[in-house]
VEXPA-916406 format. One record per atom (N, C-alpha, C): residue number from 1; x, y, z. Coordinates in steps of 0.1 Angstrom, whole numbers. Example, Ala and Ser with C-alpha at 12.3 -4.5 7.8 and 13.67 -1.06 7.14 Angstrom:
BEGIN
<atom><seq>1</seq><x>132</x><y>-57</y><z>78</z></atom>
<atom><seq>1</seq><x>123</x><y>-45</y><z>78</z></atom>
<atom><seq>1</seq><x>132</x><y>-33</y><z>78</z></atom>
<atom><seq>2</seq><x>128</x><y>-22</y><z>71</z></atom>
<atom><seq>2</seq><x>137</x><y>-11</y><z>71</z></atom>
<atom><seq>2</seq><x>129</x><y>0</y><z>79</z></atom>
END
This chain:
BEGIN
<atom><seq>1</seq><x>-235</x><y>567</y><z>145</z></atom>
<atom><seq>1</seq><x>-244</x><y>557</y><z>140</z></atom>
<atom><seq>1</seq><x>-246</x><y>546</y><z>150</z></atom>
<atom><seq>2</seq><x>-260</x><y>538</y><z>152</z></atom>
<atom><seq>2</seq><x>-262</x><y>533</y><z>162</z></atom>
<atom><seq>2</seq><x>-257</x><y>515</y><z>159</z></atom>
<atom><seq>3</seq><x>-251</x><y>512</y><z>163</z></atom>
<atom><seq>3</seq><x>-249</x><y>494</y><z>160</z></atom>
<atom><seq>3</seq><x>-259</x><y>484</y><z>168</z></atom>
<atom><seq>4</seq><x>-265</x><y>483</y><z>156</z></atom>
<atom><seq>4</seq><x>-281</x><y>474</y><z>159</z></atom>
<atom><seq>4</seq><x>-272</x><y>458</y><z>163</z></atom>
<atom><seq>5</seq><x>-277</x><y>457</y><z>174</z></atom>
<atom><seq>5</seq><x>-273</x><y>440</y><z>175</z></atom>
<atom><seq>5</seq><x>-280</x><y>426</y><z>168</z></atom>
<atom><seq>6</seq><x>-266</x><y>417</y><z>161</z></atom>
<atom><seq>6</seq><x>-269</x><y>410</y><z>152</z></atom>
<atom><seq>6</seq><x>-285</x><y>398</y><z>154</z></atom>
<atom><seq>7</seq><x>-287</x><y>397</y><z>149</z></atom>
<atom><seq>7</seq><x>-302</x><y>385</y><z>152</z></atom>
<atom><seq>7</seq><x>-297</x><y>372</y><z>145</z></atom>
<atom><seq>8</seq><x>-304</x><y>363</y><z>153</z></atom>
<atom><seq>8</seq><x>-301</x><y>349</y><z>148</z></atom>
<atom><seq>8</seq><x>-313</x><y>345</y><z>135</z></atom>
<atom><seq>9</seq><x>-311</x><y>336</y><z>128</z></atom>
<atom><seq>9</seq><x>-319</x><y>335</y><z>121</z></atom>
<atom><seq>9</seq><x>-329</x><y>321</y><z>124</z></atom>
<atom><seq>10</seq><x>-339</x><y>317</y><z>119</z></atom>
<atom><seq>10</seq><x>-347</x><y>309</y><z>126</z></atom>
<atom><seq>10</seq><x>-342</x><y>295</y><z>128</z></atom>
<atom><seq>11</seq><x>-334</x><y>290</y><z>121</z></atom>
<atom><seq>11</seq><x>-324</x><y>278</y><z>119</z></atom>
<atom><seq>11</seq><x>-318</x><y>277</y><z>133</z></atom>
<atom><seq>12</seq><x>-313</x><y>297</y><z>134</z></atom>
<atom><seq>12</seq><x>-302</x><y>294</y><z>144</z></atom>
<atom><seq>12</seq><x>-302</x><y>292</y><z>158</z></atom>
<atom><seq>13</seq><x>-319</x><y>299</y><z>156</z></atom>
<atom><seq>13</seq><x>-326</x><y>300</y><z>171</z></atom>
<atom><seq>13</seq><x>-327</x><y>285</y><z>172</z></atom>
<atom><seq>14</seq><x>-329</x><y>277</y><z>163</z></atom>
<atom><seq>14</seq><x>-337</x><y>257</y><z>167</z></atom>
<atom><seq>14</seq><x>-323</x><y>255</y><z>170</z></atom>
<atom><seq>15</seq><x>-313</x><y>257</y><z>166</z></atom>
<atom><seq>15</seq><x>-298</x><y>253</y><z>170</z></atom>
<atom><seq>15</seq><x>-295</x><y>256</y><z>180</z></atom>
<atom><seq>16</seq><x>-300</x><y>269</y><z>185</z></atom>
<atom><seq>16</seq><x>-287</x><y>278</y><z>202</z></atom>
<atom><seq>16</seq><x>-298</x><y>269</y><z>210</z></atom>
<atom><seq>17</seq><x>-308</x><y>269</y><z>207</z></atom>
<atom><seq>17</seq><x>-320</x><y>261</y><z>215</z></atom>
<atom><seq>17</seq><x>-311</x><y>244</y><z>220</z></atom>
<atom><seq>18</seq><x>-313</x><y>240</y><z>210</z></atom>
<atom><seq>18</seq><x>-307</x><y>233</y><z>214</z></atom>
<atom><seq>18</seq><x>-293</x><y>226</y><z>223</z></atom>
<atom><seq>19</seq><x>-283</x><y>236</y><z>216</z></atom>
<atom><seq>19</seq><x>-272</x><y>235</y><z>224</z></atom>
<atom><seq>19</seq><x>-274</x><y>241</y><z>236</z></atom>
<atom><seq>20</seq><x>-282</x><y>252</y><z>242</z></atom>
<atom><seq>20</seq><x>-286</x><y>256</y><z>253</z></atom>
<atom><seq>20</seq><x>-291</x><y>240</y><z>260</z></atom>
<atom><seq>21</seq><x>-303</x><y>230</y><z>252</z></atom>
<atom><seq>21</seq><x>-301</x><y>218</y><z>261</z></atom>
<atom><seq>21</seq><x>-290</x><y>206</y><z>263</z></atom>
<atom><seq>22</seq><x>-280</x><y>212</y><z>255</z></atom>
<atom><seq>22</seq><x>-270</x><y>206</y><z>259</z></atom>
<atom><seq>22</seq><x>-264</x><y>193</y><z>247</z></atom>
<atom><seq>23</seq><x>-274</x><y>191</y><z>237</z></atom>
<atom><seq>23</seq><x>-277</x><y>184</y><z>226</z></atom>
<atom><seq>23</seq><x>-261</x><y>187</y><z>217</z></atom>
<atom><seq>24</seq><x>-254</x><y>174</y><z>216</z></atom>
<atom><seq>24</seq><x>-242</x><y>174</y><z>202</z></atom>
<atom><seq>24</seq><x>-247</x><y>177</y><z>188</z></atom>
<atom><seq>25</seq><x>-234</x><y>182</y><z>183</z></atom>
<atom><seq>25</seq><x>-239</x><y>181</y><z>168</z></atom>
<atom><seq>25</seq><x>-246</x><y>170</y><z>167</z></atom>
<atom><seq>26</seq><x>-246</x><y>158</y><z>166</z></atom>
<atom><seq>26</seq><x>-250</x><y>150</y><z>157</z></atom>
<atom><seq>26</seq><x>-264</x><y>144</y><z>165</z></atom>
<atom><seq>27</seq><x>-266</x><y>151</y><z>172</z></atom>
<atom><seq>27</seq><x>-281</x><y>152</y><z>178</z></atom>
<atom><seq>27</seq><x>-286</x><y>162</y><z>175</z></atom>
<atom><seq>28</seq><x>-282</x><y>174</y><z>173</z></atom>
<atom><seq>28</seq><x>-292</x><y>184</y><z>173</z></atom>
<atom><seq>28</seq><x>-293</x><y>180</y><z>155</z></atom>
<atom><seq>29</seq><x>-283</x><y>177</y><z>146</z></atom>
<atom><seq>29</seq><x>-290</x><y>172</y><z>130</z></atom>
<atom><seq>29</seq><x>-295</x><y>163</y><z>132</z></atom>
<atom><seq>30</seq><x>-298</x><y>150</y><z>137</z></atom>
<atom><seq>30</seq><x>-307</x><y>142</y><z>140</z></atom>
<atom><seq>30</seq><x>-323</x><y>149</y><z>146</z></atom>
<atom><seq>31</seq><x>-319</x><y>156</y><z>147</z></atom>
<atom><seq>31</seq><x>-333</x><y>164</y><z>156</z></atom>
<atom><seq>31</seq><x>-338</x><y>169</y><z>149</z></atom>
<atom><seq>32</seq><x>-332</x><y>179</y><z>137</z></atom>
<atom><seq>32</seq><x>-338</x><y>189</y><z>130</z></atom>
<atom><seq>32</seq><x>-337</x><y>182</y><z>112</z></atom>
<atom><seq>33</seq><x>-330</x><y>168</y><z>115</z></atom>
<atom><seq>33</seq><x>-332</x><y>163</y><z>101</z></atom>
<atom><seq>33</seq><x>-324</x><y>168</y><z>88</z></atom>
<atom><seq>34</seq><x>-312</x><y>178</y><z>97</z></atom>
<atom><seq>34</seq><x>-301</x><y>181</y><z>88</z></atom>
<atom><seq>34</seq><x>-288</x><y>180</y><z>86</z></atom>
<atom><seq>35</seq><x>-280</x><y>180</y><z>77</z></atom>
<atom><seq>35</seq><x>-269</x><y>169</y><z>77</z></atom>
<atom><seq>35</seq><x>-258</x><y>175</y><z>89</z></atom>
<atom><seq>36</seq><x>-250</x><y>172</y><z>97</z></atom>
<atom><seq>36</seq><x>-241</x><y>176</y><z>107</z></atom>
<atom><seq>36</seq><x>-233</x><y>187</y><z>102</z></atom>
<atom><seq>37</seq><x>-225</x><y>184</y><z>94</z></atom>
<atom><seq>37</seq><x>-223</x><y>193</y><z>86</z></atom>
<atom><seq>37</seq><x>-228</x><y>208</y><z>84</z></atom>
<atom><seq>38</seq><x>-240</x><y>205</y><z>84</z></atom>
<atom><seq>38</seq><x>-251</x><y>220</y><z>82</z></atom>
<atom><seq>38</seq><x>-253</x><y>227</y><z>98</z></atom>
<atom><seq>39</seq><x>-253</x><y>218</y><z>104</z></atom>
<atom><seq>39</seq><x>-247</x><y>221</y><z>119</z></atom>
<atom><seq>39</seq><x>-240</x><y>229</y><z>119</z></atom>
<atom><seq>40</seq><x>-228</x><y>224</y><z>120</z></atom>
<atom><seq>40</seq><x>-216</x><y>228</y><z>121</z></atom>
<atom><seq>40</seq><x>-215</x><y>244</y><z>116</z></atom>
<atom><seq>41</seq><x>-217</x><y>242</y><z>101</z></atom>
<atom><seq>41</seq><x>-217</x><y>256</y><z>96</z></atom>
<atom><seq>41</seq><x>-226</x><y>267</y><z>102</z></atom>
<atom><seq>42</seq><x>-239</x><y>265</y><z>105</z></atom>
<atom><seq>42</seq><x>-246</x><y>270</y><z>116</z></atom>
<atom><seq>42</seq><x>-241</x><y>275</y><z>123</z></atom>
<atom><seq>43</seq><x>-232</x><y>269</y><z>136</z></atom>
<atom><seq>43</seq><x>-226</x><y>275</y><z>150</z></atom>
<atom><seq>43</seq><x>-214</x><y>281</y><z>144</z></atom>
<atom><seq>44</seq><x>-209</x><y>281</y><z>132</z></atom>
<atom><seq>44</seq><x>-198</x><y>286</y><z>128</z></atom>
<atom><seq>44</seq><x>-202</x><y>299</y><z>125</z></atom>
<atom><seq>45</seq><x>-213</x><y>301</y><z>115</z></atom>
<atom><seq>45</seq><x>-222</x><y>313</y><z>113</z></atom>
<atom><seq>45</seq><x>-228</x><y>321</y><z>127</z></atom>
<atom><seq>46</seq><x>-231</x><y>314</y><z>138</z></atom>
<atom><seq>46</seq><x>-236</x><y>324</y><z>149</z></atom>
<atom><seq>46</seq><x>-221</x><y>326</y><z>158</z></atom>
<atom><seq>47</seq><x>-210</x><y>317</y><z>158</z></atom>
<atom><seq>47</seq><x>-199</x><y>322</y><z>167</z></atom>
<atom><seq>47</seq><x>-188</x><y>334</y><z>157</z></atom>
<atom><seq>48</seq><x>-194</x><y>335</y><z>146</z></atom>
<atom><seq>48</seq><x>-188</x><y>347</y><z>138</z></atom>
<atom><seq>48</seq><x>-198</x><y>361</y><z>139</z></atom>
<atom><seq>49</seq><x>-207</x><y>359</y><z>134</z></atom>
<atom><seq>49</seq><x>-222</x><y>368</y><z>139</z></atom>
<atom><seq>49</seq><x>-217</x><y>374</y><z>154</z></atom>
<atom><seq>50</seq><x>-218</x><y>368</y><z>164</z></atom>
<atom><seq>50</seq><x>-221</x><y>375</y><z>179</z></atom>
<atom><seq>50</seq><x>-203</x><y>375</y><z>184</z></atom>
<atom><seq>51</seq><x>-191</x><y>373</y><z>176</z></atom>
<atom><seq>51</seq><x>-177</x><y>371</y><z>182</z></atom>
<atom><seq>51</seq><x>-181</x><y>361</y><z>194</z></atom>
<atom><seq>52</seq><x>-183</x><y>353</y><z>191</z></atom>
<atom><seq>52</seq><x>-182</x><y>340</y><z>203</z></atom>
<atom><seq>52</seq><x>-173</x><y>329</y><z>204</z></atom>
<atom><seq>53</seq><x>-170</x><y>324</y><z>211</z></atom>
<atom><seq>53</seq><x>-157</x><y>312</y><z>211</z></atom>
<atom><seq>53</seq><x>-159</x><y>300</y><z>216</z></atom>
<atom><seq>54</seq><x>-174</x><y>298</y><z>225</z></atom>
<atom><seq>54</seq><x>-176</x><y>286</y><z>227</z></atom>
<atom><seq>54</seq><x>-192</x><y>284</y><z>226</z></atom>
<atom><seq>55</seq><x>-195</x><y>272</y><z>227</z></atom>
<atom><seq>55</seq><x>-213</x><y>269</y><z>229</z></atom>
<atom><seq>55</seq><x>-221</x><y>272</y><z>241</z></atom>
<atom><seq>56</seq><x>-212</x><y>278</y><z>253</z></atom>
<atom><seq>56</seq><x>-217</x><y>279</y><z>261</z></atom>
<atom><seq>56</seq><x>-223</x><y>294</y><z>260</z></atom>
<atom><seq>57</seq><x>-216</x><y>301</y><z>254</z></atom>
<atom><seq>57</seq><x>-219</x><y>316</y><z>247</z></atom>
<atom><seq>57</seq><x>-231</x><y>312</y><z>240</z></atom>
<atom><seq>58</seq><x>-234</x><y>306</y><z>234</z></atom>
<atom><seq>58</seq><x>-246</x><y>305</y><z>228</z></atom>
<atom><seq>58</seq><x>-255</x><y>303</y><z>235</z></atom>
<atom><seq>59</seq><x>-253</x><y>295</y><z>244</z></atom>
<atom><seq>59</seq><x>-263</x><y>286</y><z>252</z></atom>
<atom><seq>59</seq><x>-272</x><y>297</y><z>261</z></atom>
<atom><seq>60</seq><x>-262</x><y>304</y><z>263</z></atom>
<atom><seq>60</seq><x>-263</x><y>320</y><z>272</z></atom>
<atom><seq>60</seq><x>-270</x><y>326</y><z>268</z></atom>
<atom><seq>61</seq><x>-268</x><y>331</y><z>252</z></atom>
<atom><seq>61</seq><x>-280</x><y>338</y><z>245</z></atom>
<atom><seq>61</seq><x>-292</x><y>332</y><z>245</z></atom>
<atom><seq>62</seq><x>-291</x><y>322</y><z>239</z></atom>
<atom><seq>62</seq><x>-306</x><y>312</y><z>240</z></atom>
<atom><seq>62</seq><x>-314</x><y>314</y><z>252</z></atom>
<atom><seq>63</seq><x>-308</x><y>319</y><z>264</z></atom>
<atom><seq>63</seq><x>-316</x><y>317</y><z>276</z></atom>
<atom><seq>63</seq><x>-321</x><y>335</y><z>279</z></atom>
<atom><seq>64</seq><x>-314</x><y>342</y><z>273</z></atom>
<atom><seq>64</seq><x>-312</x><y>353</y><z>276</z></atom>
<atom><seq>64</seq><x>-323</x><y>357</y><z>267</z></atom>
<atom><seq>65</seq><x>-321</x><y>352</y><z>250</z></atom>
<atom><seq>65</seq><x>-332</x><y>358</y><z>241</z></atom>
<atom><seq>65</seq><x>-345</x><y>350</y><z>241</z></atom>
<atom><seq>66</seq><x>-346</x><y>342</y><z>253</z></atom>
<atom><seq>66</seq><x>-358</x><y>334</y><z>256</z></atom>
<atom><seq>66</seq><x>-363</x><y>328</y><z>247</z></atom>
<atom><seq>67</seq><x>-354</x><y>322</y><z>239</z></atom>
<atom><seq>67</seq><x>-364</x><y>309</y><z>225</z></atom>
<atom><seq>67</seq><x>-358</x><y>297</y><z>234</z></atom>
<atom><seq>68</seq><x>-355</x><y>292</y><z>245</z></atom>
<atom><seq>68</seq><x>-355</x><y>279</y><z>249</z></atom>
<atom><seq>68</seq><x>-369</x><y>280</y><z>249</z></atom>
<atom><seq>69</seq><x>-375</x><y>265</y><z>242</z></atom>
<atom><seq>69</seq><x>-389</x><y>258</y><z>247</z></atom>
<atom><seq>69</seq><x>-391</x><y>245</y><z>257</z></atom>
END
């Protein structure tokens, strides 16, 4: 059986986007108008999703799956 690699969801792509610019929690929910919190749980949802351990792993994808704008 083939193991399809996980996808981000559209929230999470505005999120890795972000933390790819380098943007804190409490700027990227200021940004996107949602409570830090929801942040949070976000990068907790994509560092479980892809086994990741830091933001810079994210940051990486973001650049890699080309949704930086």
């Amino acid at each position: 059986m083939l193991k399809t690699e996980p996808k981000l969801t559209n929230m999470q792509q505005k999120i890795a986007c972000l933390i790819a610019k380098g943007y804190t929690n409490y700027q990227i929910a200021s940004a996107l108008k949602i409570a830090e919190g929801t942040v949070n749980a976000h990068i907790h949802n994509i560092f479980n999703k892809f086994r990741f351990h830091n933001r810079a792993q994210i940051a990486v994808l973001a650049y890699e799956k080309q949704i930086i704008d």
